[in-house]
PDB file with SEQRES, HELIX, SHEET and CRYST1 records, atoms N, CA, C and O in Angstrom:
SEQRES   1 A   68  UNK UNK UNK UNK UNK UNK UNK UNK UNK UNK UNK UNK UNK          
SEQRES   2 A   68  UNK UNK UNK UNK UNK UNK UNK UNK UNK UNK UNK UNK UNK          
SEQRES   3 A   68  UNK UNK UNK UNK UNK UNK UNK UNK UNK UNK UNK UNK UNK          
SEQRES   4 A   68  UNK UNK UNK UNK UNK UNK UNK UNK UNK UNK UNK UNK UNK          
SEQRES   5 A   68  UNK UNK UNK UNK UNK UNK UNK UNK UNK UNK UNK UNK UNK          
SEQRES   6 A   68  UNK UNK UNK                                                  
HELIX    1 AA1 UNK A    4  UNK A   16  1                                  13    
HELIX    2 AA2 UNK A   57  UNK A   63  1                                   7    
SHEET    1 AA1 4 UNK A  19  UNK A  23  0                                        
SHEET    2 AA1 4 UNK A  30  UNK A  36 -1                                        
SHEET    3 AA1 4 UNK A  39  UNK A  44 -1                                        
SHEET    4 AA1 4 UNK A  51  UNK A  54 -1                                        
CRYST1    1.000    1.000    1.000  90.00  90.00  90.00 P 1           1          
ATOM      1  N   UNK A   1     -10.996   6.246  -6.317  1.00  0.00           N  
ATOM      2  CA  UNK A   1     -11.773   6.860  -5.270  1.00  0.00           C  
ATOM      3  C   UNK A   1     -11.575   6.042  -3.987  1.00  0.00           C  
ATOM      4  O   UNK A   1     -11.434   4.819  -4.017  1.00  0.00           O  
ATOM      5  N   UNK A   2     -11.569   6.724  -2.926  1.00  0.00           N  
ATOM      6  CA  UNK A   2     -10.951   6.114  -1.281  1.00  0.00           C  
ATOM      7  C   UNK A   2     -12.627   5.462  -0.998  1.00  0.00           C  
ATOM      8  O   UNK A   2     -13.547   6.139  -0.539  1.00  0.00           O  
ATOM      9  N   UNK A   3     -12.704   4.299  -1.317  1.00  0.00           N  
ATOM     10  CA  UNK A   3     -14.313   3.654  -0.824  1.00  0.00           C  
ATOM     11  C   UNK A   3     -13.647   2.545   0.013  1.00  0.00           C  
ATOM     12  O   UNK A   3     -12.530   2.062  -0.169  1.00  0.00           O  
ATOM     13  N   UNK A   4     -14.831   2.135   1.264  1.00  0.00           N  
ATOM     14  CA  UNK A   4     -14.755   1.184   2.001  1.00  0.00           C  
ATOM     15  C   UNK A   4     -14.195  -0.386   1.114  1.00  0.00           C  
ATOM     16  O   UNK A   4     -13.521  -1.284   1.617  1.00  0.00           O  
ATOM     17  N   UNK A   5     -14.681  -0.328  -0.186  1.00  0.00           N  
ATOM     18  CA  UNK A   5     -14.758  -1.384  -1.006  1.00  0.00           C  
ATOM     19  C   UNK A   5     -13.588  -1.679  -1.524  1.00  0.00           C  
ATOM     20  O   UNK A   5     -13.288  -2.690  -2.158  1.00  0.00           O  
ATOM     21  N   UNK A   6     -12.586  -0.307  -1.097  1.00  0.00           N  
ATOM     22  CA  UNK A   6     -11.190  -0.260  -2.071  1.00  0.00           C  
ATOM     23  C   UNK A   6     -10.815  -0.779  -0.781  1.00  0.00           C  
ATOM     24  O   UNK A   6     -10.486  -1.961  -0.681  1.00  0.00           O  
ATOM     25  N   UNK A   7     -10.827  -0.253  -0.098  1.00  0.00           N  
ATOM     26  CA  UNK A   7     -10.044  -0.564   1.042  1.00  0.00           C  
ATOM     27  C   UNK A   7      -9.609  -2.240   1.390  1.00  0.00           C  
ATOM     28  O   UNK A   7      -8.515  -2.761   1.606  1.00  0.00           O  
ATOM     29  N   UNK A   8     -11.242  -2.889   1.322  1.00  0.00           N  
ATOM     30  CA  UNK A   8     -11.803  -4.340   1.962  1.00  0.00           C  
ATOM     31  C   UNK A   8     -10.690  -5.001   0.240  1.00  0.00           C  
ATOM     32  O   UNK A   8     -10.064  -6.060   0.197  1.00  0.00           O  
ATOM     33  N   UNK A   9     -10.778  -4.145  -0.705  1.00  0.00           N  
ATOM     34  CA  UNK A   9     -10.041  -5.385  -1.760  1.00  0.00           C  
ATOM     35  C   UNK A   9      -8.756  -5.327  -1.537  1.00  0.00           C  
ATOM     36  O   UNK A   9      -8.255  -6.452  -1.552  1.00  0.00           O  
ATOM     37  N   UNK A  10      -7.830  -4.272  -1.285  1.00  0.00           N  
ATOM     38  CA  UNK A  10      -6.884  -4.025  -0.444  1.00  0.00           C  
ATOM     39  C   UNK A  10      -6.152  -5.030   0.379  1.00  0.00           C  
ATOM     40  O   UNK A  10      -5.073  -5.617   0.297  1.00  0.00           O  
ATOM     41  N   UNK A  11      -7.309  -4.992   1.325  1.00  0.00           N  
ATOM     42  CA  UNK A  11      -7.460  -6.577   2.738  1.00  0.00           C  
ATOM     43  C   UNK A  11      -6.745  -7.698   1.903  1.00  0.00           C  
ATOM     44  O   UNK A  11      -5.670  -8.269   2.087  1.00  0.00           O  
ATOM     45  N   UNK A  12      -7.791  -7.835   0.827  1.00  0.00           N  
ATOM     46  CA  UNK A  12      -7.960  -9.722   0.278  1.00  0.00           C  
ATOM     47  C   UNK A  12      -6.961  -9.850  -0.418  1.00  0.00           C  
ATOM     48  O   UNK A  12      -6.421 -10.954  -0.496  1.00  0.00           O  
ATOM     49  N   UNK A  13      -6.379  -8.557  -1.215  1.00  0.00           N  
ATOM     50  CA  UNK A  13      -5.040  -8.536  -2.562  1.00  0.00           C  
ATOM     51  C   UNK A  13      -4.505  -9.832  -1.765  1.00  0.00           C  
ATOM     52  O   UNK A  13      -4.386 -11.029  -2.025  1.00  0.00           O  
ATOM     53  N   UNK A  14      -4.153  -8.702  -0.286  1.00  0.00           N  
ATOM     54  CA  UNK A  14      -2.513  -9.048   0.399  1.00  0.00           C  
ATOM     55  C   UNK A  14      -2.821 -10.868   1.530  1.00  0.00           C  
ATOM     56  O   UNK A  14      -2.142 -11.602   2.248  1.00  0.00           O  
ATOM     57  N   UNK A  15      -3.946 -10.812   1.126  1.00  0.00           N  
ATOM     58  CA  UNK A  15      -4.569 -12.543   1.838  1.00  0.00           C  
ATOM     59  C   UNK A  15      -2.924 -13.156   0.505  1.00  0.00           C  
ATOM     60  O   UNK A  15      -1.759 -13.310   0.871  1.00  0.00           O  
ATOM     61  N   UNK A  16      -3.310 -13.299  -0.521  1.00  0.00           N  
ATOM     62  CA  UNK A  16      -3.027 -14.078  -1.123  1.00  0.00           C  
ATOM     63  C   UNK A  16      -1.557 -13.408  -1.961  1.00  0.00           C  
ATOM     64  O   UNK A  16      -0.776 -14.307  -2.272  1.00  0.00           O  
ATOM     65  N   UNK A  17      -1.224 -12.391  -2.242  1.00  0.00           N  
ATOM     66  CA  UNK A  17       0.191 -11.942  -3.005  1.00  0.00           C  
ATOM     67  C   UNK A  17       0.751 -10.952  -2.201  1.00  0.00           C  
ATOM     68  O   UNK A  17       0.123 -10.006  -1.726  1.00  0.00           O  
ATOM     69  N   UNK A  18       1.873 -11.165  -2.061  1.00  0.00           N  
ATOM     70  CA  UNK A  18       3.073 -10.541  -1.652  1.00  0.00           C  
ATOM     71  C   UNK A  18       3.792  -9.211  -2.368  1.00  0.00           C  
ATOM     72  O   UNK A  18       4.912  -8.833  -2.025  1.00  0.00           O  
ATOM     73  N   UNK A  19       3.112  -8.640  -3.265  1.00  0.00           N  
ATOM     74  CA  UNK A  19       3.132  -7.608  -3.802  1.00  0.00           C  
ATOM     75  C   UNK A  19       2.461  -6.469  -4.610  1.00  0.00           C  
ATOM     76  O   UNK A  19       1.622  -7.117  -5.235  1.00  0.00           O  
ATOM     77  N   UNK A  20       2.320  -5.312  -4.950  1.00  0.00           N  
ATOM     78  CA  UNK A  20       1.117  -4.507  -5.578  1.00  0.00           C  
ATOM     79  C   UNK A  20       1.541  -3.407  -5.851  1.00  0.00           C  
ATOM     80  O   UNK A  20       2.392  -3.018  -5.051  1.00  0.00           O  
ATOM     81  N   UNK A  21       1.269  -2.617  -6.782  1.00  0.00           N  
ATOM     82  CA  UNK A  21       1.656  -1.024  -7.051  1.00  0.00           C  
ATOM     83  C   UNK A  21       0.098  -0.687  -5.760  1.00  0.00           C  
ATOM     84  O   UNK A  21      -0.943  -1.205  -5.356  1.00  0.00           O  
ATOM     85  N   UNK A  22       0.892   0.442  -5.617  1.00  0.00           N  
ATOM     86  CA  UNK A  22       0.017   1.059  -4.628  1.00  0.00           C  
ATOM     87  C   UNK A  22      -0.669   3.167  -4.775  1.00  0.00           C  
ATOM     88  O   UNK A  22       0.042   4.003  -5.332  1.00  0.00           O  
ATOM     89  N   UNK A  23      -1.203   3.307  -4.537  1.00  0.00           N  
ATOM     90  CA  UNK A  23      -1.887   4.669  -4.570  1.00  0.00           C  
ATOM     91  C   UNK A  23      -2.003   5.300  -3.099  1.00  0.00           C  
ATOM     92  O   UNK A  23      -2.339   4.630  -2.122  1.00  0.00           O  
ATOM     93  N   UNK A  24      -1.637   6.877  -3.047  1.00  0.00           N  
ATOM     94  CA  UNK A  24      -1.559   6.984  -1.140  1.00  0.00           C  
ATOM     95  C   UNK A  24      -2.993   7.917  -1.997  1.00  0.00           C  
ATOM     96  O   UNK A  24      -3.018   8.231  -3.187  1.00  0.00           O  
ATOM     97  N   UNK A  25      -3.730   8.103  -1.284  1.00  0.00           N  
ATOM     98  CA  UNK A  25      -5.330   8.851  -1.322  1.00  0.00           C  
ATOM     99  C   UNK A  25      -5.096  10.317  -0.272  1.00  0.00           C  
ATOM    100  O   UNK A  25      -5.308  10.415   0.937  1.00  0.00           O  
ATOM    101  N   UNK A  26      -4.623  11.282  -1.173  1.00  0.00           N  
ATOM    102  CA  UNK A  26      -4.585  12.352   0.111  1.00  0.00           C  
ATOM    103  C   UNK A  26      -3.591  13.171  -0.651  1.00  0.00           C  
ATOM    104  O   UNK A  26      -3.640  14.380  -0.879  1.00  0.00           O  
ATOM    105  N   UNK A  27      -2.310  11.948  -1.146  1.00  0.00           N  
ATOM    106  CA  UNK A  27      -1.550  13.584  -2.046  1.00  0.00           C  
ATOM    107  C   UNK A  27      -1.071  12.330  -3.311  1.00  0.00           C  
ATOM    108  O   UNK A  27       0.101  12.175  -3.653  1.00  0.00           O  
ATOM    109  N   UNK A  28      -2.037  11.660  -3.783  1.00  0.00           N  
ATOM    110  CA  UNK A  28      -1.638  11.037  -5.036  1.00  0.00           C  
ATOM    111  C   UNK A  28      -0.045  10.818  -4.974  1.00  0.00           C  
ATOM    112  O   UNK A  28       0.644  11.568  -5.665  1.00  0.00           O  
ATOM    113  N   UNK A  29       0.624   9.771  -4.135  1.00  0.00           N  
ATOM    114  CA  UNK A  29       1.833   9.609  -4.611  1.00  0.00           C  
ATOM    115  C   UNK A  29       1.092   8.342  -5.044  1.00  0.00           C  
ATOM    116  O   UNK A  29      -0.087   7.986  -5.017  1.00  0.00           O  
ATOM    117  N   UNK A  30       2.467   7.696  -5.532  1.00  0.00           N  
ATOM    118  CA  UNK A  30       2.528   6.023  -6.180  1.00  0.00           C  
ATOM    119  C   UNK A  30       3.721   4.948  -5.255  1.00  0.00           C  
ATOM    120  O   UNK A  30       4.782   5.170  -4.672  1.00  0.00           O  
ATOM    121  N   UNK A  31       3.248   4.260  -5.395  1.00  0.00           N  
ATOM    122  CA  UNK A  31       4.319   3.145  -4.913  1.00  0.00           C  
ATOM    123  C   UNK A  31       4.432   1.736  -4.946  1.00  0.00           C  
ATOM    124  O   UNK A  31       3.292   1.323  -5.160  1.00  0.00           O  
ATOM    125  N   UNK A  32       4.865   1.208  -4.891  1.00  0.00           N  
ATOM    126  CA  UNK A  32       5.045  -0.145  -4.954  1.00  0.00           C  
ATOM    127  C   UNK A  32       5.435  -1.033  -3.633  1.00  0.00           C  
ATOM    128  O   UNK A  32       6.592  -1.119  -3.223  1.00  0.00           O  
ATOM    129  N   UNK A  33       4.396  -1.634  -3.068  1.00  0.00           N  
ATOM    130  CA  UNK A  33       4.474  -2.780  -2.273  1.00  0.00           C  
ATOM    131  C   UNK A  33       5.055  -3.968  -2.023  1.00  0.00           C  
ATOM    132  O   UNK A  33       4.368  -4.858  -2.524  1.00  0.00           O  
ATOM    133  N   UNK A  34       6.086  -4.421  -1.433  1.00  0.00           N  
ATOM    134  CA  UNK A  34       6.373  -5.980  -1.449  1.00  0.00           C  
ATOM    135  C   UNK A  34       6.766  -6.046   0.214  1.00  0.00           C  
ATOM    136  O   UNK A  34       7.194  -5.236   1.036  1.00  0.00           O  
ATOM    137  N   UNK A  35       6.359  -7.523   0.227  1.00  0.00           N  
ATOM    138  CA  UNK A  35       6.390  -7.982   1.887  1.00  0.00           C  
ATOM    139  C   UNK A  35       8.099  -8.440   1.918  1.00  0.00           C  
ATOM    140  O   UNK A  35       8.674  -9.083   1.040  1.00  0.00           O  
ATOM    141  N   UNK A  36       8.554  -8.036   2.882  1.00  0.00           N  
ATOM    142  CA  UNK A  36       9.641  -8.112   3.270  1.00  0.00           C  
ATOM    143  C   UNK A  36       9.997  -8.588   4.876  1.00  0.00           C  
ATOM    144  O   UNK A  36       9.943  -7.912   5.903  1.00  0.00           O  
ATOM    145  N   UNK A  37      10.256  -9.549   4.746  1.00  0.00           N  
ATOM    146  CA  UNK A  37      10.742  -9.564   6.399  1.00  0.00           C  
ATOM    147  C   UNK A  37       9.255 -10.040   6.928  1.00  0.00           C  
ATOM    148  O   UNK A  37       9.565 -10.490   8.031  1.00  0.00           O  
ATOM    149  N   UNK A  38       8.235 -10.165   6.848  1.00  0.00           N  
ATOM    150  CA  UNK A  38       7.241  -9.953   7.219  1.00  0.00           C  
ATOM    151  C   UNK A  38       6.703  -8.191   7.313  1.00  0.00           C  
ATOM    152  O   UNK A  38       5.639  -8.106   7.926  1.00  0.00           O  
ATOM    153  N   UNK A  39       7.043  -7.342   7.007  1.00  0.00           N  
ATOM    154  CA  UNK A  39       6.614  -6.059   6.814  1.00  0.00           C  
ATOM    155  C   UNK A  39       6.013  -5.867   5.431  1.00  0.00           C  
ATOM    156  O   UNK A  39       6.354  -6.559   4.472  1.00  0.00           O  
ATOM    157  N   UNK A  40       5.224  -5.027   5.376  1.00  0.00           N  
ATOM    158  CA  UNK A  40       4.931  -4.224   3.570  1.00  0.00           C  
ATOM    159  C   UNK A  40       5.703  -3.009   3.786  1.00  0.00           C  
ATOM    160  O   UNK A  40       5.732  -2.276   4.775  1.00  0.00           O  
ATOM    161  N   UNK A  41       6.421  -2.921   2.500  1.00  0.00           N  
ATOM    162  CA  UNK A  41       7.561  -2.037   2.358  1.00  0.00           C  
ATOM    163  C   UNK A  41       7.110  -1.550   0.992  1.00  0.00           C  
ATOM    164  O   UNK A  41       7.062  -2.114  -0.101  1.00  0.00           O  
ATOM    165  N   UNK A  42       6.813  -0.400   1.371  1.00  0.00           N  
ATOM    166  CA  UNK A  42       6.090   0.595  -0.078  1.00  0.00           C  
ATOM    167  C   UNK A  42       7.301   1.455  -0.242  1.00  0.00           C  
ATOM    168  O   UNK A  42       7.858   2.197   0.567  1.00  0.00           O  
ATOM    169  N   UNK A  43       7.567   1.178  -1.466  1.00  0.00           N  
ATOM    170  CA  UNK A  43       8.938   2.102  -2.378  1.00  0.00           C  
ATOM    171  C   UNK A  43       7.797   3.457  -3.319  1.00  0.00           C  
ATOM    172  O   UNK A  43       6.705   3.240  -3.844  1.00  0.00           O  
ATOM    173  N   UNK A  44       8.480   4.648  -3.255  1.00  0.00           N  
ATOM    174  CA  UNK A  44       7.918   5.936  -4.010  1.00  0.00           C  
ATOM    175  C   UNK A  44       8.455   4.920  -5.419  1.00  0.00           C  
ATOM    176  O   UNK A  44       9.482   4.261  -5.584  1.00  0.00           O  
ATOM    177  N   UNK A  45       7.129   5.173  -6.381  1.00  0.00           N  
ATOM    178  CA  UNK A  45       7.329   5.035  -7.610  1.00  0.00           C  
ATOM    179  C   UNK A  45       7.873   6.295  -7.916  1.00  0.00           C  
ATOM    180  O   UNK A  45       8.795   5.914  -8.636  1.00  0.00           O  
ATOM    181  N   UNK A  46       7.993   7.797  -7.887  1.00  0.00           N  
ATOM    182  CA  UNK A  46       8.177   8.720  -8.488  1.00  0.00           C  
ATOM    183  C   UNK A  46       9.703   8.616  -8.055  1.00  0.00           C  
ATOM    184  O   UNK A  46      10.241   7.632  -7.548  1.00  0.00           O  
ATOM    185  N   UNK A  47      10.182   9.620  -8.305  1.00  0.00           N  
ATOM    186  CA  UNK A  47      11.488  10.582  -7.821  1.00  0.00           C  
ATOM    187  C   UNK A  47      12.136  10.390  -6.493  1.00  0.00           C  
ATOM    188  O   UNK A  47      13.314  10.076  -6.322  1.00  0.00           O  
ATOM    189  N   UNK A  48      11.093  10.648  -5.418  1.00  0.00           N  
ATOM    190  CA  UNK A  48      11.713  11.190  -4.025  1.00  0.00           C  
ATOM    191  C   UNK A  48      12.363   9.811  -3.791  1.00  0.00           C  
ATOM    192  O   UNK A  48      13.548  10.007  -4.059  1.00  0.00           O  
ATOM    193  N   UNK A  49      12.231   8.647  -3.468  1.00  0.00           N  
ATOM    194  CA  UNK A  49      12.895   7.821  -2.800  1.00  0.00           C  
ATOM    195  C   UNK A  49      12.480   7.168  -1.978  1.00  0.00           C  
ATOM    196  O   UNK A  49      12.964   6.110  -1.577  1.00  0.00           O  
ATOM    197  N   UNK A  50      11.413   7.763  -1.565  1.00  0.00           N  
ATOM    198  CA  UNK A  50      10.985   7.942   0.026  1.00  0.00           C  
ATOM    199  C   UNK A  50      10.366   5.885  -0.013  1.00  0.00           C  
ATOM    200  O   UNK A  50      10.057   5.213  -0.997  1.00  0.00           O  
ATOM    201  N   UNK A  51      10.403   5.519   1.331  1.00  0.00           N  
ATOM    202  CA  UNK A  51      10.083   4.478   1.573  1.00  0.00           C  
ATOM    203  C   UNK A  51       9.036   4.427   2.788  1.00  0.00           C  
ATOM    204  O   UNK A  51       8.948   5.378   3.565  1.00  0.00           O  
ATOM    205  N   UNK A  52       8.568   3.747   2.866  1.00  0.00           N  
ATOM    206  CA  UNK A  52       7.538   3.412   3.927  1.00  0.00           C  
ATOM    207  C   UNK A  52       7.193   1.890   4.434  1.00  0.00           C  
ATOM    208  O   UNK A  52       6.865   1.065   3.582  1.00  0.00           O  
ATOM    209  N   UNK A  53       7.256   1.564   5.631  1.00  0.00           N  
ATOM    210  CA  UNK A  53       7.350   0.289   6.205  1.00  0.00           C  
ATOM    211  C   UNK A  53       6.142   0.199   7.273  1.00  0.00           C  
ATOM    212  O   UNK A  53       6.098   0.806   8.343  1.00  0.00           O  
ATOM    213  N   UNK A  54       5.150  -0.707   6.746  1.00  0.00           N  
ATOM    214  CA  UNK A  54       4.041  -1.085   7.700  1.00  0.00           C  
ATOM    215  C   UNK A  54       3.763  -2.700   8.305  1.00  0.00           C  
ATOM    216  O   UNK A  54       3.666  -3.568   7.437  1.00  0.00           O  
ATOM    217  N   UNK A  55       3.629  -3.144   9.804  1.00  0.00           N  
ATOM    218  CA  UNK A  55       3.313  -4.197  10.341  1.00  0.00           C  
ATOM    219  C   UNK A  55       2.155  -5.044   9.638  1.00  0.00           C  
ATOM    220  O   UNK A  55       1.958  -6.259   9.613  1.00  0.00           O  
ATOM    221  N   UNK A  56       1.442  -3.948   9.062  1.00  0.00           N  
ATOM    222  CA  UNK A  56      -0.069  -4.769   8.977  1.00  0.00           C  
ATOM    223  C   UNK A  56      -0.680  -3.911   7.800  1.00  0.00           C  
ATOM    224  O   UNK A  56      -0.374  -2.755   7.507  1.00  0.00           O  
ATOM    225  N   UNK A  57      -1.728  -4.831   7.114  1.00  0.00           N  
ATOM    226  CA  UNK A  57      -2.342  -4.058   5.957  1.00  0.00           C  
ATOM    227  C   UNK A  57      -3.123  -3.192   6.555  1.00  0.00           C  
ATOM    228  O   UNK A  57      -3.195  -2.078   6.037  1.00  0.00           O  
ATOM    229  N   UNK A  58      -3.665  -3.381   7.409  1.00  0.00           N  
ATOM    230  CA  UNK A  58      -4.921  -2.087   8.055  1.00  0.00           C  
ATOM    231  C   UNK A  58      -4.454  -0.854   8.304  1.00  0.00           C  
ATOM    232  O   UNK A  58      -5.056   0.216   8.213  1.00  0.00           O  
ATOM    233  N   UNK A  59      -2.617  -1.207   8.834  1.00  0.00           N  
ATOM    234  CA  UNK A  59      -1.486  -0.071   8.991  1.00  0.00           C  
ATOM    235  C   UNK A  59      -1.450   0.955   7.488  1.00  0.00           C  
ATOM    236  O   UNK A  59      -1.439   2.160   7.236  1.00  0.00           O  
ATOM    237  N   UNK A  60      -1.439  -0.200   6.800  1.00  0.00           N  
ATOM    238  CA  UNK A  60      -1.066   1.027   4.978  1.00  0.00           C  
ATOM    239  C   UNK A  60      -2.282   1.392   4.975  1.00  0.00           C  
ATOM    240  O   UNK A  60      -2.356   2.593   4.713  1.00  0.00           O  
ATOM    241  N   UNK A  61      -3.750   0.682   5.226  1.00  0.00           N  
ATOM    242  CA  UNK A  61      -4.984   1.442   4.710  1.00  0.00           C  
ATOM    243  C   UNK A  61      -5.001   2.905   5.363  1.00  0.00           C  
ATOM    244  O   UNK A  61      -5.075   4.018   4.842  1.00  0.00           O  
ATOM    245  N   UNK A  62      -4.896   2.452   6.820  1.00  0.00           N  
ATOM    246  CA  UNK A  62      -4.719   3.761   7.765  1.00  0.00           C  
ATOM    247  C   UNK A  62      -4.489   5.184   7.672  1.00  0.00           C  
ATOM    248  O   UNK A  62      -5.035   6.213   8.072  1.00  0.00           O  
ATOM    249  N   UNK A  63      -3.133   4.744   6.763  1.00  0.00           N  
ATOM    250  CA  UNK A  63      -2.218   5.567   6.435  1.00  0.00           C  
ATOM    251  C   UNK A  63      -2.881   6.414   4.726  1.00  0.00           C  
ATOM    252  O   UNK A  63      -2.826   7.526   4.203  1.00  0.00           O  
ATOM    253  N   UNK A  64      -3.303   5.431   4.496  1.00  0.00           N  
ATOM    254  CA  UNK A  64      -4.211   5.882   3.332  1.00  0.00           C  
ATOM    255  C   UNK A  64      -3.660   4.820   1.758  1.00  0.00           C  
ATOM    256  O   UNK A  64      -4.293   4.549   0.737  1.00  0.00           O  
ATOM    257  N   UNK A  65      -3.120   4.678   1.922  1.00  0.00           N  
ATOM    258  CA  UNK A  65      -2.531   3.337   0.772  1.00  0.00           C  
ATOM    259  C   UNK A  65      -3.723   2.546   0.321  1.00  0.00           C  
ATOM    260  O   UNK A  65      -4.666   2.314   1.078  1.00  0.00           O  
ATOM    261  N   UNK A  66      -3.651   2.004  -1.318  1.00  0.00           N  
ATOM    262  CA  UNK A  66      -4.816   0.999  -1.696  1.00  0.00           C  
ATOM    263  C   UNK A  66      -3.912   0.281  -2.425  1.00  0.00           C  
ATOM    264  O   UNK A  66      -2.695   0.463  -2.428  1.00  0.00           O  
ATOM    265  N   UNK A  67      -4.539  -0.558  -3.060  1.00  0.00           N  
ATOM    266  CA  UNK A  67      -3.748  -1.074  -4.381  1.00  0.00           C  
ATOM    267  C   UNK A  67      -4.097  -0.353  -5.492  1.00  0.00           C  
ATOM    268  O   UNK A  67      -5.257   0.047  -5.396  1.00  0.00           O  
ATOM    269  N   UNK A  68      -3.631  -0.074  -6.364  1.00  0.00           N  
ATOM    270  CA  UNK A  68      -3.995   1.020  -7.793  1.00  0.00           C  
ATOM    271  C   UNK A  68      -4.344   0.135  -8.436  1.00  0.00           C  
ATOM    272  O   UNK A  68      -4.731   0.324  -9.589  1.00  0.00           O  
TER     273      UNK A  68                                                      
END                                                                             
């Protein structure tokens, strides 16, 4: 569930590890997180491929991303 609380643990994961499976809240994809370069670079766990590259964690919350 998309709660303020998911969000704020979200915040603290990425204080301390450099990586996380991730959940987008809006069309249930999956993905997987790792800091790169200084970016978070979320890879589609499923099929498509698709990638996604954010400056900042507040950027993936934004976007709708948690940690699963």
């Amino acid at each position: 569930m998309w709660t303020a609380e998911l969000q704020q643990q979200t915040r603290e994961f990425f204080e301390n590890m450099n990586g996380a499976f991730m959940k987008h809240f809006g069309d249930s994809r999956f993905g997987l997180c790792v800091l790169i370069d200084g970016k978070y670079v979320i890879s589609d766990r499923e099929k498509s491929g698709d990638v996604w590259e954010y400056d900042l964690v507040d950027d993936m919350i934004e976007d709708g991303w948690a940690i699963d």
